[in-house]
N, CA, C and O of each residue as an XYZ file, in Angstrom:
448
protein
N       0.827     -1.162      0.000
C       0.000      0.000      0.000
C       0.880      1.237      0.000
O       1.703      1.627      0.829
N       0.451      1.784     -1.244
C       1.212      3.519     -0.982
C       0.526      4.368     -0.256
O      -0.681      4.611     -0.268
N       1.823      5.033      0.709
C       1.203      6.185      1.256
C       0.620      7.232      0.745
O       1.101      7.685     -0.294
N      -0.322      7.750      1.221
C      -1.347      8.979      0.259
C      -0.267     10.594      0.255
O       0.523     11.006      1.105
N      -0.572     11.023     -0.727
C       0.507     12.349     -0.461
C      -0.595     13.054      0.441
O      -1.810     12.893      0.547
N       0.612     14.168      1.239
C      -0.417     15.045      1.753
C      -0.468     16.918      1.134
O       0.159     17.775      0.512
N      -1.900     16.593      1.994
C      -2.509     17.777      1.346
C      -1.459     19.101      1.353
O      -0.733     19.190      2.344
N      -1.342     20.093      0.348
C      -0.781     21.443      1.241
C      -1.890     22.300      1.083
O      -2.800     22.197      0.261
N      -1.733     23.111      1.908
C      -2.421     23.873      2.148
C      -2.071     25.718      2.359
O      -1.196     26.151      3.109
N      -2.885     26.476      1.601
C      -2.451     27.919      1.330
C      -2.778     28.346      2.583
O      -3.843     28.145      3.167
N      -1.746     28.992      3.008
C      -1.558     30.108      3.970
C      -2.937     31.057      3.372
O      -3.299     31.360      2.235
N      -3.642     31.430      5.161
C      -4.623     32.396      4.937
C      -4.267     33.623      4.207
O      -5.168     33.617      3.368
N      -3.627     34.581      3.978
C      -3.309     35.636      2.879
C      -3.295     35.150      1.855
O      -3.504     35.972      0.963
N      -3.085     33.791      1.396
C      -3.195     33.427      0.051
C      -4.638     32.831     -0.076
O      -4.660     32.268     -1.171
N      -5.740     32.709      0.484
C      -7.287     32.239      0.515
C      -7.873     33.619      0.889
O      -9.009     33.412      1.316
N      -7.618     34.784      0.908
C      -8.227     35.934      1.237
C      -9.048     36.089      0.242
O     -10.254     36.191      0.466
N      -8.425     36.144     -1.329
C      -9.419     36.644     -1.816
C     -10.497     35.729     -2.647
O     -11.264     36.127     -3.524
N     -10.351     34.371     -2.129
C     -11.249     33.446     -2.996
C     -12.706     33.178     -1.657
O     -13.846     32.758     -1.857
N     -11.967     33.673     -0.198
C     -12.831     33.526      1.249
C     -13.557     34.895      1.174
O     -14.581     34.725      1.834
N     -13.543     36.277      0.662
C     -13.776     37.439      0.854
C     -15.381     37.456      0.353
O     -16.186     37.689      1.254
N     -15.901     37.243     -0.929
C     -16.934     37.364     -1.511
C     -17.829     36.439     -0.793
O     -18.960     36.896     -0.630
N     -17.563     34.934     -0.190
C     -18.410     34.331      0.413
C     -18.547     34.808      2.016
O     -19.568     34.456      2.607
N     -17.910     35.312      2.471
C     -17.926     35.704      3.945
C     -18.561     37.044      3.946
O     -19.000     37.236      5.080
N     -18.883     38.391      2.911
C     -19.873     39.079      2.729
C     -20.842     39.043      2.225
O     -21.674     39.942      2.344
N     -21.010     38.010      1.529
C     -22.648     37.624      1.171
C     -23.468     36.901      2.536
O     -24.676     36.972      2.758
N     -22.154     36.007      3.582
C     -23.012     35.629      4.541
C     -23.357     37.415      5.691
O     -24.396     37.905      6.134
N     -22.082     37.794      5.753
C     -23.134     38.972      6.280
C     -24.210     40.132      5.610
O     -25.207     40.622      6.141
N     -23.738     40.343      4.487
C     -25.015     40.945      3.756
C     -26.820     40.346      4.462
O     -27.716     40.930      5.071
N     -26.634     38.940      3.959
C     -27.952     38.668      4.349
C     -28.268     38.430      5.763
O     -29.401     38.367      6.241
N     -27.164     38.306      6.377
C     -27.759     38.788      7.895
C     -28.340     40.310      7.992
O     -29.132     40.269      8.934
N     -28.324     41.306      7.592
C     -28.533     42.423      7.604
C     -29.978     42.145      6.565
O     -31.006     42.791      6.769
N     -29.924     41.539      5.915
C     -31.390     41.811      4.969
C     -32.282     40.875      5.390
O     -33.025     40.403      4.529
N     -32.432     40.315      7.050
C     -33.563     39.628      7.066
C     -34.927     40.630      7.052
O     -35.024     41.834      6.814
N     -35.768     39.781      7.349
C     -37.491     41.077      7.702
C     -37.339     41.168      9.128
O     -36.643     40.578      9.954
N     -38.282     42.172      9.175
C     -38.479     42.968     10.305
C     -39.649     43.505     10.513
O     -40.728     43.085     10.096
N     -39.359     44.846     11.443
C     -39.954     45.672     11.582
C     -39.993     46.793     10.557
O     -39.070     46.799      9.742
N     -40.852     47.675     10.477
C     -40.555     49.016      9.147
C     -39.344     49.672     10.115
O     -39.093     49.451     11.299
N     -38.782     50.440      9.281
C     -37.703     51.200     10.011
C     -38.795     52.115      9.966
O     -39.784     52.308      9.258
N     -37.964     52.884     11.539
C     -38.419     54.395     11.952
C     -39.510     55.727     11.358
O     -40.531     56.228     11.828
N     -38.573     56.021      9.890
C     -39.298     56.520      9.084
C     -39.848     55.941      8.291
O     -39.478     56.551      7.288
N     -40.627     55.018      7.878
C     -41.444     54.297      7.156
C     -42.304     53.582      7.961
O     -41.974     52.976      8.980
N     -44.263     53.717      7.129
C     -44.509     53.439      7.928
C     -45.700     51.840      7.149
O     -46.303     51.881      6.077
N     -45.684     51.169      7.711
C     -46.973     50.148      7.243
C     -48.042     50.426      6.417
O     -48.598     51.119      7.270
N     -48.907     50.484      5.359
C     -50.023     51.305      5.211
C     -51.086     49.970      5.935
O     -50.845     48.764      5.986
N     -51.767     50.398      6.216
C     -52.871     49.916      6.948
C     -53.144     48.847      5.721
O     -52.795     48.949      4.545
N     -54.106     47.464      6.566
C     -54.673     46.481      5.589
C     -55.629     46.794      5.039
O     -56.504     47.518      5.514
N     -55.622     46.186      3.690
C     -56.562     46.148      2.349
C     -56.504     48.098      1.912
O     -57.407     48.698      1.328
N     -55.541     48.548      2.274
C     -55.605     49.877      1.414
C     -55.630     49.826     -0.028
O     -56.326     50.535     -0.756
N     -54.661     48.761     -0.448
C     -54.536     48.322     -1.911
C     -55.923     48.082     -2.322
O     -56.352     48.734     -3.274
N     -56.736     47.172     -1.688
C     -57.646     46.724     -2.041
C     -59.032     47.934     -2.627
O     -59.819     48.033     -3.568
N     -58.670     48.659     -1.392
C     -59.670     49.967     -1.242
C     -59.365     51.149     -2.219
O     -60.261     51.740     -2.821
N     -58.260     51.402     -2.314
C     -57.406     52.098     -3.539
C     -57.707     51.884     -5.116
O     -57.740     52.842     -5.888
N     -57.955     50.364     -5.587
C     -58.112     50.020     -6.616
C     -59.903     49.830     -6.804
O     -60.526     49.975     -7.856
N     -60.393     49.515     -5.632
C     -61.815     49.927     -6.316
C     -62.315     51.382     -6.498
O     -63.224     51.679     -7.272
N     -61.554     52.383     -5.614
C     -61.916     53.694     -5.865
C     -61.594     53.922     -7.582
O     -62.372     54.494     -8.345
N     -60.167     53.287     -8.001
C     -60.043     53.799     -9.327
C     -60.833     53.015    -10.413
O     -60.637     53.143    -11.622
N     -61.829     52.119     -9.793
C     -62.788     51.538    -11.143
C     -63.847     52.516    -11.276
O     -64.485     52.440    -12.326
N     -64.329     53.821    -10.085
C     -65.425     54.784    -10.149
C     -65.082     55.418    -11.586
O     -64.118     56.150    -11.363
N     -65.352     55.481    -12.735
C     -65.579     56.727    -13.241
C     -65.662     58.547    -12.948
O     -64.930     59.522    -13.121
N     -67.128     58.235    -12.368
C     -67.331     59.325    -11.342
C     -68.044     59.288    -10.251
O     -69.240     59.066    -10.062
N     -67.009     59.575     -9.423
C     -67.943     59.472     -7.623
C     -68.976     60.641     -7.295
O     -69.993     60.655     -6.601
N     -68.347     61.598     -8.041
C     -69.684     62.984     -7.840
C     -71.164     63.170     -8.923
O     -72.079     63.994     -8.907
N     -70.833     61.851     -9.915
C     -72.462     61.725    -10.559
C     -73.637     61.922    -10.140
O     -74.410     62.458    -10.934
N     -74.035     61.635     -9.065
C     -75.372     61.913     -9.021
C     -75.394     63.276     -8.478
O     -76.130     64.075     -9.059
N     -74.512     63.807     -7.161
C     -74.844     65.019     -7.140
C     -74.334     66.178     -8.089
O     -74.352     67.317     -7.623
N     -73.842     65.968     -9.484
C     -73.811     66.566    -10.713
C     -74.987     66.769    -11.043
O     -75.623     67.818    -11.147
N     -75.357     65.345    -11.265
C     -76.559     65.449    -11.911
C     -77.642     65.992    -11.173
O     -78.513     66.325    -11.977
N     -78.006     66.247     -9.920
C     -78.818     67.110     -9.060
C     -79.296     68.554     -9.538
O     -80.318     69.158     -9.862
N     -77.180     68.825     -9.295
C     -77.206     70.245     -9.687
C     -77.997     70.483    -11.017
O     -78.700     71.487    -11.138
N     -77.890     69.627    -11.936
C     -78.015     70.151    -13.168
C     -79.633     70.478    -13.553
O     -80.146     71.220    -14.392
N     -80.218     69.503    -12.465
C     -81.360     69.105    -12.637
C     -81.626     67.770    -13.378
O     -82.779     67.340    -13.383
N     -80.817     67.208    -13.891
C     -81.447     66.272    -14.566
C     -82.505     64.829    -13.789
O     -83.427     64.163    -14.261
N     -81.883     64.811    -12.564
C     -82.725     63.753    -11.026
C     -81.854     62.674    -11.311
O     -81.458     61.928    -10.416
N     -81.523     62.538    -12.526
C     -80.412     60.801    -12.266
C     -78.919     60.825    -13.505
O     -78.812     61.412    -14.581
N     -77.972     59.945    -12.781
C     -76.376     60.392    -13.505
C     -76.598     59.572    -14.942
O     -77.597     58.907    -15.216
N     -75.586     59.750    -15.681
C     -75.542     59.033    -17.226
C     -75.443     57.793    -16.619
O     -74.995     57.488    -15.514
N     -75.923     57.127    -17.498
C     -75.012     55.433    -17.333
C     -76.324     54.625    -18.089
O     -76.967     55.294    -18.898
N     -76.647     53.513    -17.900
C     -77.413     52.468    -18.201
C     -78.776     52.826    -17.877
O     -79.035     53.614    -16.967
N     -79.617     52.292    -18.567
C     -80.694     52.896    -17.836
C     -81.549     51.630    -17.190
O     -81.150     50.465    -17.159
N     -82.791     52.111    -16.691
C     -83.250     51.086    -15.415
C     -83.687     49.534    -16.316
O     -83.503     48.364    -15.980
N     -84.062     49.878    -17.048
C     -84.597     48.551    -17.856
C     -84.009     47.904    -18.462
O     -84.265     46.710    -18.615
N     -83.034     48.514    -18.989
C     -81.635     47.288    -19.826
C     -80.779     47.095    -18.026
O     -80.564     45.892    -17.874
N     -80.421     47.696    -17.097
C     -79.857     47.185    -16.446
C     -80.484     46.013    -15.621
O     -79.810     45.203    -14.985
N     -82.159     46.013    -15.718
C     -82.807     44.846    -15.434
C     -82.806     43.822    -15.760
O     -83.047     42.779    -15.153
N     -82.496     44.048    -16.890
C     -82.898     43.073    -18.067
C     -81.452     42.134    -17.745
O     -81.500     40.907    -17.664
N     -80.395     42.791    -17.607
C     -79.024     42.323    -17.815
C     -78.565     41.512    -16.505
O     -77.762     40.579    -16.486
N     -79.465     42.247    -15.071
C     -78.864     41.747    -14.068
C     -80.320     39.748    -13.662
O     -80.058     38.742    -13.002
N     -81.510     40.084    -14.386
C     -81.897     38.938    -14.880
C     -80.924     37.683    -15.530
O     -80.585     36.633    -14.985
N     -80.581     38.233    -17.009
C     -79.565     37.494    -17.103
C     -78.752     36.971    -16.520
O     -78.788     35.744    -16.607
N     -77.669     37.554    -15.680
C     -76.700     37.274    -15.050
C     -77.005     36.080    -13.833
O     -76.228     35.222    -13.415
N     -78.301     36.330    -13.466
C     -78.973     34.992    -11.934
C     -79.642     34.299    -13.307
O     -79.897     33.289    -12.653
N     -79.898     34.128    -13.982
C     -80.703     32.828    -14.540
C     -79.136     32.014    -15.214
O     -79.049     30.800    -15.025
N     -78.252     32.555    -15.790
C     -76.933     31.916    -15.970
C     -76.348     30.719    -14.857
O     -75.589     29.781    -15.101
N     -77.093     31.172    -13.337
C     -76.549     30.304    -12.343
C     -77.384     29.357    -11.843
O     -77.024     28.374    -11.195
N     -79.010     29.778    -12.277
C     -80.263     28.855    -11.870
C     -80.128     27.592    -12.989
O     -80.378     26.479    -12.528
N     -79.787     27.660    -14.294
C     -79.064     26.230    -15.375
C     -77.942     26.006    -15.165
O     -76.967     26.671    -15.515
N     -77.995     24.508    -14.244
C     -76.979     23.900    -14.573
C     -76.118     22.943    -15.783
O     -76.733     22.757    -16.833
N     -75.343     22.609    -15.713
C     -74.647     22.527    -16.879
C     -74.714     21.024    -16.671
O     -74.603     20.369    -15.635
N     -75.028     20.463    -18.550
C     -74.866     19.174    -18.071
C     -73.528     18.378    -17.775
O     -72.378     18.772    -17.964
N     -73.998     17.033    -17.211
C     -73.059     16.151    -16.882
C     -72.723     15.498    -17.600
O     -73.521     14.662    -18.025
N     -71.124     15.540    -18.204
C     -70.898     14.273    -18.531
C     -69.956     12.988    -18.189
O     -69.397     12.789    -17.110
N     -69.922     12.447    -18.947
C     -69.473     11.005    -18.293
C     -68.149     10.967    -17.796
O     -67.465     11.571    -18.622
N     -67.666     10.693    -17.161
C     -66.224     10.442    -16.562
C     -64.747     10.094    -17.645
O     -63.564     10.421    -17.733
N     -65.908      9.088    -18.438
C     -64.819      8.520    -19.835
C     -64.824      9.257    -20.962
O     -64.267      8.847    -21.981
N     -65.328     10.193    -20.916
C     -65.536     11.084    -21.891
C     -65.543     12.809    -22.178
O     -66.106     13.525    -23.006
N     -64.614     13.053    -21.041
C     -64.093     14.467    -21.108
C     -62.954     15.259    -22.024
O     -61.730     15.288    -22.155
N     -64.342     15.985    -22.665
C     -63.529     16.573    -23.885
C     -63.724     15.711    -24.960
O     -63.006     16.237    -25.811
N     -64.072     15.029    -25.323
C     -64.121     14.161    -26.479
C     -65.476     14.002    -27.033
O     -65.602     13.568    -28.178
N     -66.724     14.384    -26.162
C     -68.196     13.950    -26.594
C     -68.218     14.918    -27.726
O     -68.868     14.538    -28.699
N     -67.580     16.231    -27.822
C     -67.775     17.136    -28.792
C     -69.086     17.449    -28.425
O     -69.544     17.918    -29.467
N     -70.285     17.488    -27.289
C     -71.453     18.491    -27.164
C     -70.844     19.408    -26.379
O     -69.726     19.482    -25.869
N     -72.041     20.259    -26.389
C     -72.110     21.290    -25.493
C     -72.518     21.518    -24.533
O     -72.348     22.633    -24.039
């Protein structure tokens, strides 16, 4: 049996700069765990997003009392009988159910 050679090994000044980039990435991300907000920054309260983005689906929030002023008694938009008509539609879409089909045959019956 031959003896194994042994290892050498670089003097630390000579591993400085291949040890440098991995020993600041481990402290980098110690510094970037979560937290708290810092000081000056602050949380915005929950569902602001939420509340934020339905304000910007309004068109116009001051319609009807526009339309007051103007006299006209009600804002532009749809009027009462097509929006009847439409919100009918929309609940009878959920009162038909859809038929069933067979287990062995999804996607392939070609009906509707």
């Amino acid at each position: 049996m031959t003896p194994r050679p042994s290892r050498t090994w670089l003097p630390l000044p000579a591993r400085l700069p291949a040890l440098l980039p991995a020993a600041l990435s481990v402290l980098l991300s110690a510094c970037a765990g979560g937290g708290a907000a810092p000081p000056g920054l602050s949380v915005p309260p929950f569902g602001s997003a939420t509340r934020a983005a339905l304000a910007l689906q309004i068109a116009n929030p001051d319609a009807a009392r526009q339309a007051q002023a103007r006299g006209d008694g009600q804002a532009a938009g749809v009027d009462g009988r097509a929006a009847s008509q439409a919100q009918g539609r929309y609940q009878k879409g959920f009162a038909e159910a859809a038929p069933q089909q067979g287990s062995f045959t999804i996607g392939v019956s070609g009906a509707k």
